[in-house]
C-alpha angles and dihedrals in degrees: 000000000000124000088238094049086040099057087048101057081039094057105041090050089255096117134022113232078219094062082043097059090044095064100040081052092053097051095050088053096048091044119017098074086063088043109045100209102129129071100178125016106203091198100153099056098036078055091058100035083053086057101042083049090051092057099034081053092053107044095033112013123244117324095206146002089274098043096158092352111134122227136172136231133218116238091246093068120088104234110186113254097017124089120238121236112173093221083288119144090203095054086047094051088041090058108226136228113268107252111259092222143346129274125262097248086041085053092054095057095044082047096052086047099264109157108215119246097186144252131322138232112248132153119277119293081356083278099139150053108226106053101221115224087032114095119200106266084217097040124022109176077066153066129288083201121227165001096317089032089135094062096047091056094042075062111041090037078053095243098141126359089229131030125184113216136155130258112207099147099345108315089135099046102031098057088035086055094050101041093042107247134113122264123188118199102185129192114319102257105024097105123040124255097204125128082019117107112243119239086173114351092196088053106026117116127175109228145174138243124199142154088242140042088232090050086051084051102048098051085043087055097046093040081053098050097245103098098050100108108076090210093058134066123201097141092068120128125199115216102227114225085224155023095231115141088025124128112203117196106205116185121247117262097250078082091040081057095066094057124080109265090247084063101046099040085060097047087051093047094048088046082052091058102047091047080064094056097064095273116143107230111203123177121237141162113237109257106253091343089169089061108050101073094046098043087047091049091054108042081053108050083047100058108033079052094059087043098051103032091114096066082047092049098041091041100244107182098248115166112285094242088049086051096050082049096062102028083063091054093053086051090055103112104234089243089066095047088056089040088059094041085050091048087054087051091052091047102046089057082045088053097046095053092049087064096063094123103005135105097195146332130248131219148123113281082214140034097216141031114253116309123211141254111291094002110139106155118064117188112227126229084242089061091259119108135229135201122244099247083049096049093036088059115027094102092032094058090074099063088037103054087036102047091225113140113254132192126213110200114177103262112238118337136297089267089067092075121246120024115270119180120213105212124209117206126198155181131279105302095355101135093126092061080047094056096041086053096051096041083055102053090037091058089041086050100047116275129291112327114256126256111284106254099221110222121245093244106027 
């Protein structure tokens, strides 16, 4: 069931945020031991927010546009009363200190009506793409991708409607594309990051993850304090019969060269569809491309590697790839930091000016279908290899050195083999084309895609 589908039932009488929580509960417990999304299941207290909601429904009406409806948290968002572990195994086993209160973003959710679920599994620090302990619901024998891979298989195995996670270099859109769900990234800045522990200030986003676009919309309405009146609408999103007036940027196919075929067949196929829908498809290179990835990694290392220095300093057992990670950032020299920070400034002008006359641009969120487990070396369709963060992250890099909002949509239907995600990219505060346009392929490509069915032994 959808969240949108939920608050309605919830709010007309039609459905108990009590019976809800009980089936998203049993699910978990059926699933979830064979997923691995979830760090922490706050089942006591959803039980008895659930509770509190029924009656408050029934005396008052909703409060909000997620009055009863669950929702899950990525282990990086102080949520009050639980600690915050940054997917980190040292800072488990070390215990943690409960979370004074919840982050902003946290608060807005709770303030809208949203129960908590709990907290998601995500690689350490949020430094990675693959999300090691969650399998991937429709696919198990692969990755969930990273780092909120726990959030996008809460969602795909149906564990949760809605899920919050962070965007640094791609860690919304990568795991939504490989576990078939939507992730909106939207414009660096629009939602707080307090109360959420950094992996790269300059470059962290908060983010969603749903099994549907007008799922995306509704939680982006309510984390941006425009969907908070459950009257009222403003979220919603109407789904446009057709593309017409819209100017599409697809990039030239020197950059499609460097996907698997299965990837960039789908692509075609989706920017074929949208052409037919009244969409006009023009071709671009993308502005500086070489420089995107390089100047992402550094500004990164660097400042995780600030952040985190004292569990470098003090020996906290991290895991050893995290360690190399952030032993690299303290070893960036100042000068190529700035240098970094001054090439984002130069891209995002060069951006900028890339969207006179375009509405989006369309592209994959990642270069290649779910890898599996342990998989590091990729083989290239020229006959080179690549290396799976390089090939996770190589189309999610753009929106997240410049700041712009980007959508990831799953790319064709089930049928179609391995999950691929089609990613939007906007302007400035554009998230509304981004979500017409979703809503609009998702509708040309089927629908959303079904709840993943877990397989007995996977």
């Amino acid at each position: 069931m959808s969240a949108v589908e939920a608050a309605a039932r919830i709010a007309d009488g039609g459905l108990s945020p009590v019976d809800l929580a009980q089936q998203v509960l049993a699910r978990i417990r059926e699933d979830d031991p064979r997923v691995g999304a979830y760090t922490v299941v706050l089942e006591e207290s959803v039980l008895e927010e659930a509770e509190r909601a029924s009656a408050r429904i029934a005396r008052e009406g909703p409060r909000g546009p997620l009055d009863g409806v669950p929702v899950s948290v990525k282990d990086l968002f102080d949520v009050a009363g639980t600690p915050t572990w940054a997917g980190s195994a040292a800072l488990c086993e070390a215990g943690g200190t409960p979370a004074a209160a919840d982050a902003p973003v946290v608060a807005r959710l709770r303030s809208a009506g949203a129960l908590l679920l709990g907290k998601t599994r995500m690689d350490e620090f949020a430094f990675g793409t693959v999300t090691p302990g969650t399998r991937n619901p429709r696919c198990p024998e692969r990755s969930a991708g990273g780092s909120s891979g726990g959030a996008a298989a809460a969602v795909a195995a149906g564990m949760g409607p809605l899920a919050l996670g962070t965007d640094t270099g791609g860690s919304v859109r990568i795991p939504a594309a490989m576990c078939g769900v939507v992730g909106l990234k939207p414009t660096y800045g629009v939602l707080p990051g307090e109360g959420v522990v950094p992996l790269s200030w300059s470059l962290d986003t908060p983010g969603v993850l749903s099994r549907s676009v007008a799922d995306a919309a509704l939680a982006f309405a309510v984390l941006t304090g425009t969907g908070t009146d459950a009257h009222v609408e403003p979220w919603s999103v109407p789904e446009p019969a057709s593309a017409e007036g819209l100017t599409l940027a697809v990039p030239d196919d020197a950059l499609f060269s460097r996907c698997s075929p299965d990837v960039a067949e789908r692509v075609a196929a989706a920017v074929d569809l949208l052409a037919a829908a009244g969409a006009r498809i023009v071709r671009v290179s993308l502005p500086m491309a070489d420089l995107v990835s390089p100047a992402v990694a550094l500004i990164m290392a660097a400042e995780a590697s600030a952040h985190h220095r004292r569990a470098l300093r003090d020996g906290t057992a991290l895991h050893p790839t995290t360690r190399d990670r952030l032993e690299e950032g303290a070893l960036v020299p100042a000068r190529d930091y700035i240098d970094a920070l001054r090439t984002r400034q130069l891209l995002h002008a060069k951006w900028q000016e890339a969207f006179e006359g375009i509405d989006a641009f369309v592209l994959p969120t990642v270069a290649v279908p779910p890898v599996a487990h342990g998989e590091f070396f990729l083989p290239q369709p020229d006959g080179g290899m690549d290396v799976v963060p390089v090939a996770s992250t190589r189309f999610a890099h753009p929106a997240s050195l410049t700041g712009l909002p980007a959508l990831s949509v799953p790319c064709g239907s089930p049928e179609d083999g391995l999950p691929v995600g089609l990613q939007f990219m906007g302007r400035p505060h554009g998230e509304q084309t981004l979500l017409r346009l979703g809503r609009l392929y998702e509708s040309l490509s089927g629908g959303p895609w079904p709840v993943a069915e877990v397989p007995a032994g996977g």
